[in-house]
N, C-alpha and C positions, 0 to 999 in steps of 0.2 A: 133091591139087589145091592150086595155090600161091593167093597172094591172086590177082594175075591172072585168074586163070581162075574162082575164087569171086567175081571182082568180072563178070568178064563173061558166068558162065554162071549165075549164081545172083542177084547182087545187082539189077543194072541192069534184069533182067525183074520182078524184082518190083515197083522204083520202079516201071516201065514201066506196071503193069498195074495200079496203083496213081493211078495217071494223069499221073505226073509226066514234063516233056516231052513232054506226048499233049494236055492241058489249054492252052486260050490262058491266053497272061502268067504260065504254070508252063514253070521251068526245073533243071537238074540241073547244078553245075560243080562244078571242081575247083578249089579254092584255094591258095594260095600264103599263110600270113599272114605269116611272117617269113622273110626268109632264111637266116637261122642268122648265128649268135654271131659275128663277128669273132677269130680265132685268132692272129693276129698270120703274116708272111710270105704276104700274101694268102689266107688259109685261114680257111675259114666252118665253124662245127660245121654239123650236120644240119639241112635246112629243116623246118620247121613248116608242112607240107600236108595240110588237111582233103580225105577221100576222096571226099566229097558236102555239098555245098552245097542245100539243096532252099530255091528262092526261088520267091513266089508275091504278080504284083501290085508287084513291083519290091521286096519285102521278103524276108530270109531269115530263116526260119522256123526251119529246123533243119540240123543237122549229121549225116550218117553216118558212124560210122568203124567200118571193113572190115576183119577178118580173115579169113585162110586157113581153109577148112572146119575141119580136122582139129585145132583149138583154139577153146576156150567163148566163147561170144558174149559174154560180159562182160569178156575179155579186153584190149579195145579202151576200156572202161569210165570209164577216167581220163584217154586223151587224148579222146574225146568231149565230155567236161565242160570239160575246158579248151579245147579250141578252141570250146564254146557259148560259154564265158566272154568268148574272145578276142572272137568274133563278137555275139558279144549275142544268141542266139538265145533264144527260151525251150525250143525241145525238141534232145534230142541221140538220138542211136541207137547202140548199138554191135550190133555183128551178125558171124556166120560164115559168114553166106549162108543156112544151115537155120535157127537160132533169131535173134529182135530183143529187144533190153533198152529200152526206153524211160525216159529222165529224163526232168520237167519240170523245170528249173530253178527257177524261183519258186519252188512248193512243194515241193519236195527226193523230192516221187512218185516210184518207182521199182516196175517192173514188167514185165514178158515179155510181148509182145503178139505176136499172132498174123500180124498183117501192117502193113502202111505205112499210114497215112492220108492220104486222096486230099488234091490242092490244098484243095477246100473244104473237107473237114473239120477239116485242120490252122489254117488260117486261122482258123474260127471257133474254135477249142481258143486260138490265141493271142490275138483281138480280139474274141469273142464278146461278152463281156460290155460294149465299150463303145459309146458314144454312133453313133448310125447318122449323122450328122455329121462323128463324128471318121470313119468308116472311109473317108467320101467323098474326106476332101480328102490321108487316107492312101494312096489308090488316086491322086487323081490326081496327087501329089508323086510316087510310084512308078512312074506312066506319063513320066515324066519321066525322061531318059537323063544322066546326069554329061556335061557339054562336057567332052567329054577330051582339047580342043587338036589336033584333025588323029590321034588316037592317039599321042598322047608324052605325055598327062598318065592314071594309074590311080589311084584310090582309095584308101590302105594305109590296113588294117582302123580304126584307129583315126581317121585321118577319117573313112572312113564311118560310124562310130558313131556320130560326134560330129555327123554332115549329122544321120544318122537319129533322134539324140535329139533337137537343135534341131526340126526338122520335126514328130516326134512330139509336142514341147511344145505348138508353134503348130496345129496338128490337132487336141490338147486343149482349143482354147480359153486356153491360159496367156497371161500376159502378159511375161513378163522369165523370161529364162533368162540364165542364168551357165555358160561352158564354160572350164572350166581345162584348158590348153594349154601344153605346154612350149616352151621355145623352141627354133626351126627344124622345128615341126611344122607347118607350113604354115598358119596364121592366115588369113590371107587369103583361100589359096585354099577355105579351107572357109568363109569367111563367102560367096564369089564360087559357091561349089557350092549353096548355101541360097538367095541370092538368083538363080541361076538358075533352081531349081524351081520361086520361087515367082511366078518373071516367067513361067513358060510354065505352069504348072497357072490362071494368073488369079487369086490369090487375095490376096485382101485385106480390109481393118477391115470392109466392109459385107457380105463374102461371107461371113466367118468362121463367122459361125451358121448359114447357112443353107447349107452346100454349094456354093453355085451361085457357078459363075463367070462372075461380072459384068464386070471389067475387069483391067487388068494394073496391079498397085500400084506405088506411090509407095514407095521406097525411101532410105534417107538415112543413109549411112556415112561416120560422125564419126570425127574424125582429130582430135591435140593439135598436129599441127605438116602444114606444108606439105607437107613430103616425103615423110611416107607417106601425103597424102591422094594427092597423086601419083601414088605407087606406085600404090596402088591402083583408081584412075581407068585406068592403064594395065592395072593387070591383070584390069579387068572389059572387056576391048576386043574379045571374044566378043560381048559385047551389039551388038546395031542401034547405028549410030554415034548416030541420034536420041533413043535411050532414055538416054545418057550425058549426064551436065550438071555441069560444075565451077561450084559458087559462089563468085563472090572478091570481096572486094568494090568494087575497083576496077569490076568488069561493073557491078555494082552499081549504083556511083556514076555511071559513065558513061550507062549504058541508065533510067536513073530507080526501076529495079524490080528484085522478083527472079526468078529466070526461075524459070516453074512448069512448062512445056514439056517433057516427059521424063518416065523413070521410075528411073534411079539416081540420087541426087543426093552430093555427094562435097563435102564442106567439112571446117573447122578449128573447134573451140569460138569460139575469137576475132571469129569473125565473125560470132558470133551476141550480141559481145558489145559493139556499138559504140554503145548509148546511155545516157543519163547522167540521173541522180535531179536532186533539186533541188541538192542538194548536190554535184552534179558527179561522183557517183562512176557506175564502171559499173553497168547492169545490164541484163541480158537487153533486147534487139531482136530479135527473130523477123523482122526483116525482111518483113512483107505475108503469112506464111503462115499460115493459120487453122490450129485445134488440130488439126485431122483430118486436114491435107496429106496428113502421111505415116504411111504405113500400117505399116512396120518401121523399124527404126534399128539399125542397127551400131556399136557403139562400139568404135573400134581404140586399146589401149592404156587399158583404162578405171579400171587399178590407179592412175594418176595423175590428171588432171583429175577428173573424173567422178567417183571415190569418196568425193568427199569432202561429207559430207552439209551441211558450211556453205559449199561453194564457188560461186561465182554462177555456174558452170558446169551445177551440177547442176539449177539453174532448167529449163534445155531440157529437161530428161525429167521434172520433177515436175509442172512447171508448165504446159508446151504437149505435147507430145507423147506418143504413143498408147501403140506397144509397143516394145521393143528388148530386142536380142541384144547379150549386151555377153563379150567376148573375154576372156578373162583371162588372163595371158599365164605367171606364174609358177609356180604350184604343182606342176607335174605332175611336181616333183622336192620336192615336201613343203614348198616354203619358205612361210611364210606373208608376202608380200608386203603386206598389209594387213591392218587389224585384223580383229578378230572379224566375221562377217559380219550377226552380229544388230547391233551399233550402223553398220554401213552401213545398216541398211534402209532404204527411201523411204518418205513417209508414202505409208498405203493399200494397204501390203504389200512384203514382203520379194523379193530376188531368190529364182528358184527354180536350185539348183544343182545344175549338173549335173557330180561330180566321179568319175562311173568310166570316161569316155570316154578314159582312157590305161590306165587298171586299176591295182592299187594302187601307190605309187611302189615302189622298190624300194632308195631308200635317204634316207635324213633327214640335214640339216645343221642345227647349230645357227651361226647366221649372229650371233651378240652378238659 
């Protein structure tokens, strides 16, 4: 019996019976995580395809990888682990179809288990223990589909890590997250993938505690220059054209106010920086919006304005506003683009960081 046929006469009936693809919001696929290495003369080494995906509630859970009967179910042992790794799962499986090997990741458990664990058991084995809170607004971030652009835009595993640990921060309750991102990993679109979930699940500063969704939050992605506030105004153009609002301050100045009318709001640090001390010099204008406006903040490019704990820029997040995701754009190639991150801290707490969403770099520069 080859894998094939171990996979379709032995494995799939046990998910099955197991209740996976049988359960609402439990499903079984086949992933793709990389395509394989670049060989040069158009030639890829071999893809990197997890055999089973087991997701439940819009999260995946665990990984199976499948051999042929007629070799040890442990066999399979070390790509299981590395594509948990890849995916973030906490459990992994490797199997021959007659015996199962179970990892937990976290705790490094290992053990021969008799059969699969249904949707709800594996669920509660990975989130059991926390807050009934956090699991609400973790279901309903996962009832939430990726705008995938008409089907031309997918996921590649490391954005969705990267949705999935922002998401899981703010589902915790956290206030600041730190995602280090290499460049041309698509920044954007995964700040635009967060801010979509958390426009259709409703959640925001007054719901945060309490599960329930109240209203569709106030959203507010900061830019140091025009052009990528731009950009990015265009490329949230999946939102309700109503829910989008560019601030400038010319509207401003013309219209007497700022508009509050909408739910993405898209500006430049500069404009929040047009009023002046006795002395004449800048500082912070909040232009009309009380501390609580906005419920999230995006910070694009935050290794320059933004990090700098004496800058009058940094006023807008210590001093008026709530939470924010701040993008970080360099390290996911080891460079250290900024200082140490303990003397960034704000006062009243540190960023919380989130640096295995690319997994470990896999080479270092000394940049002196």
């Amino acid at each position: 019996m080859n894998e094939a046929e171990t996979r379709a006469e032995l494995i799939d009936s046990a998910l099955k019976n197991a209740g996976w693809g049988v359960v609402k919001a439990s499903r079984v696929r086949r992933e793709v995580i990389t395509l394989g290495r670049l060989q040069g003369a158009g030639k890829r080494a071999k893809q990197d395809i997890v055999d089973y995906v087991l997701i439940y509630r819009g999260q995946k859970l665990a990984v199976v990888e499948a051999k042929r009967r007629s070799l040890s179910m442990t066999v399979g042992l070390g790509q299981a682990k590395r594509y948990a790794e890849h995916l973030q799962t906490r459990f992994a499986y490797a199997t021959n179809g007659d015996g199962i090997y179970c990892i937990d990741m976290h705790t490094g458990a290992e053990e021969e288990v008799a059969g699969y664990p249904s949707p709800d058991e594996l669920w509660a084995k990975t989130f059991g223990g926390e807050a009934d809170v956090a699991n609400r607004w973790r279901e309903r971030f996962g009832a939430v589909p990726f705008e995938d652009k008409g089907g031309f835009w997918q996921a590649r595993y490391y954005q969705h890590n990267a949705i999935n640990q922002a998401l899981e921060a703010i589902a915790a309750g956290r206030e600041r997250i730190l995602l280090t991102l290499a460049t041309g990993t698509g920044k954007t679109a995964i700040a635009f993938q967060i801010s979509w979930k958390l426009f259709h699940a409703r959640w925001s500063l007054a719901a945060r505690a309490t599960g329930e969704a109240l209203r569709q939050p106030r959203i507010l992605f900061l830019a140091d220059r025009n052009i990528l506030a731009n950009q990015a105004f265009n490329d949230f153009s999946a939102f309700p054209e109503d829910a989008l609002v560019r601030i400038d301050p010319e509207t401003i100045r013309s219209r007497g106010r700022v508009p509050k009318n909408g739910n993405v709001f898209f500006t430049i640090f500069q404009t929040f920086m047009t009023g002046r001390d006795a002395e004449g010099n800048p500082v912070p204008n909040f232009g009309g919006y009380p501390p609580d406006f906005f419920d999230f903040i995006v910070i694009d490019e935050c290794h320059r304005g933004g990090a700098n704990d004496e800058s009058n820029w940094r006023g807008i997040l210590d001093l008026r506003f709530c939470q924010s995701l701040r993008a970080f754009q360099r390290p996911g190639m080891g460079r250290r683009a900024t200082g140490a991150r303990a003397d960034r801290a704000p006062p009243g707490g540190g960023w919380i960081g989130r640096h295995r969403s690319l997994g470990k770099p896999r080479r270092r520069r000394d940049r002196r």
